[in-house]
Phi, psi and omega in degrees: 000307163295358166306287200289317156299345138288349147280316160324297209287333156328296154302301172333322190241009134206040144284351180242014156235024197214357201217195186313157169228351179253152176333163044079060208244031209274002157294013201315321180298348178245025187223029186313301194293345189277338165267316178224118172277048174234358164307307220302124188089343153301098174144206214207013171188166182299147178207123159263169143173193203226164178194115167253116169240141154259124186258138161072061220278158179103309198265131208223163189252147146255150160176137219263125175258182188342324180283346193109338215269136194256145212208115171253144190230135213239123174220060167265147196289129207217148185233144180227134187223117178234113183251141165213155155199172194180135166290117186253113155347285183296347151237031156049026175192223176214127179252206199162147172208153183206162204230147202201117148248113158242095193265154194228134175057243177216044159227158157239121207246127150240122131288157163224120184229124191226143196247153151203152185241117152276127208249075189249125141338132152201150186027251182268338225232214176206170176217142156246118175283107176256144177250143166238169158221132184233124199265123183220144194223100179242138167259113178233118176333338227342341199275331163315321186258119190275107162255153173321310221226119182265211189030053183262093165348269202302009151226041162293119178061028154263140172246245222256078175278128217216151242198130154221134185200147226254163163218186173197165175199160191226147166198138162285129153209131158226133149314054152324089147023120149056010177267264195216159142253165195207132175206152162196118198241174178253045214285189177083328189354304187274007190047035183294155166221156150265124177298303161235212193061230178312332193053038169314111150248151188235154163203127208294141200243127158209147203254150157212122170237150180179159184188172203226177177211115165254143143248156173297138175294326191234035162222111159276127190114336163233143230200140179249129216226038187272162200201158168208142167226136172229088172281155191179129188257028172092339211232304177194158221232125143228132173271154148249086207231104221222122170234105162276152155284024203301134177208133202053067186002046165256309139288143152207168172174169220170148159250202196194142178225108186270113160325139196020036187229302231164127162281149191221145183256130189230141178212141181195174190207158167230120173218131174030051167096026184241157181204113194213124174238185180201136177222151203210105175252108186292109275219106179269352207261167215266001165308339177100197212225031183284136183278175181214115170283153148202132175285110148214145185250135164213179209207136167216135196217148137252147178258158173241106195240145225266133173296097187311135194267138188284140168218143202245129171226176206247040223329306158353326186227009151303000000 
């Protein structure tokens, strides 16, 4: 077991410096802006939300020191995501933003990505042309990593080295209304890096999402919900292929099948203008049968802002 938790963890780190590197989603279809900033601004009032996932629930390092005394530790990969957008009028789109912690192991990736969508009518639908600017902050522990065998260059006398850098993203999504979306954004886009320290490199991401909405004609109230994301950092593609259930838009549930990593159980509800879903991804892939959770909630409100009332006079009555 411990063999196998020092391979994983081998991996973990250098799949997070050489392969996909952004999160994770499988709730993705209610997490549009986290993919394409050309979501920002879709829709018809300010929307916020959250998202916590633990991946791989369970999996833990042990390990025992000079004393004897054995000690476990979780360095399963875990995302934390918080978003807003909303459409502003006066700039003839939406802007937006999100805040992203995905810690792996004993490094932490914080993005800040603040977005803006020009927002146009085409054919039936709607389209956003997106910008992003991304601020990324990677931290790595080095003193957390043990090798078997000691005096290993790369981490002697290293402790808690931490790393900043600027990026961009770009994105299409266009809309139909209760019809289909369609989206394809770049993130990542300039590959900025650091050369030393952390030895940070990002590498451009390109995303493709789309999804449908059927109802039946002769059940009203209930709706099929299919979506697919497709990702790939030039090196390797994950498919994401997802069917809901919805009813009276209100209810939902569903799976989701991620090529070779998992299957996912997806559930979720809308009360008063909240949306809180949940998922559970059972794990097919040779990582073993450790689960995965992910929470998330949003909110969309309009302000309403109140009309001055005109008042008209008269000299007359003056």
């Amino acid at each position: 077991m411990l063999k196998r938790i020092k391979i994983v963890l081998l991996l973990l780190f250098s799949l997070s410096l050489n392969a996909q590197q952004l999160p994770q989603y499988t709730q993705y279809m209610f997490n549009k802006i986290a993919i394409n900033p050309g979501f920002a601004g879709a829709g018809n009032g300010i929307c916020v939300g959250g998202l916590i996932r633990q991946q791989w629930v369970g999996f833990k390092e042990t390990r025992t020191d000079e004393n004897g005394i054995t000690k476990s530790f979780n360095v399963a990969p875990e995302t934390y995501n918080v978003s807003i957008h909303s459409p502003i009028k006066a700039l003839r789109g939406g802007l937006g933003a999100t805040i992203i912690q995905d810690q792996i192991a004993y490094q932490k990736n914080i993005t800040v990505n603040l977005m803006y969508a020009y927002q146009t009518s085409l054919g039936a639908g709607d389209l956003g042309l997106g910008f992003q600017l991304s601020i990324f902050n990677k931290t790595i522990n080095f003193e957390d990593y043990h090798p078997e065998i000691s005096g290993d260059p790369l981490l002697n006398d290293r402790g808690d080295e931490s790393d900043m850098i600027f990026d961009a993203g770009i994105g299409l999504y266009y809309r139909i209304p209760d019809n289909y979306y369609l989206g394809l954004s770049v993130l990542q886009l300039l590959q900025s890096k650091k050369t030393d320290g952390t030895g940070a490199h990002l590498r451009r991401h390109i995303n493709l999402l789309g999804g449908y909405e059927f109802a039946f004609p002769n059940t009203p109230g209930i709706d099929i919900l299919p979506s697919i994301l497709i990702q790939t950092d030039g090196t390797s593609v994950q498919y994401d292929l997802s069917t809901l259930i919805r009813f009276k838009d209100q209810f939902w549930g569903g799976l989701s099948y991620r090529y070779q990593d998992a299957v996912a159980v997806i559930l979720g509800f809308e009360y008063k203008n909240f949306n809180i879903g949940y998922s559970y991804d059972i794990n097919t892939s040779s990582i073993g049968s450790f689960g995965s959770h992910e929470i998330r909630i949003g909110y969309c409100f309009k302000i309403e802002v109140d009309k001055v009332k005109k008042v008209y006079r008269n000299t007359r009555f003056l």
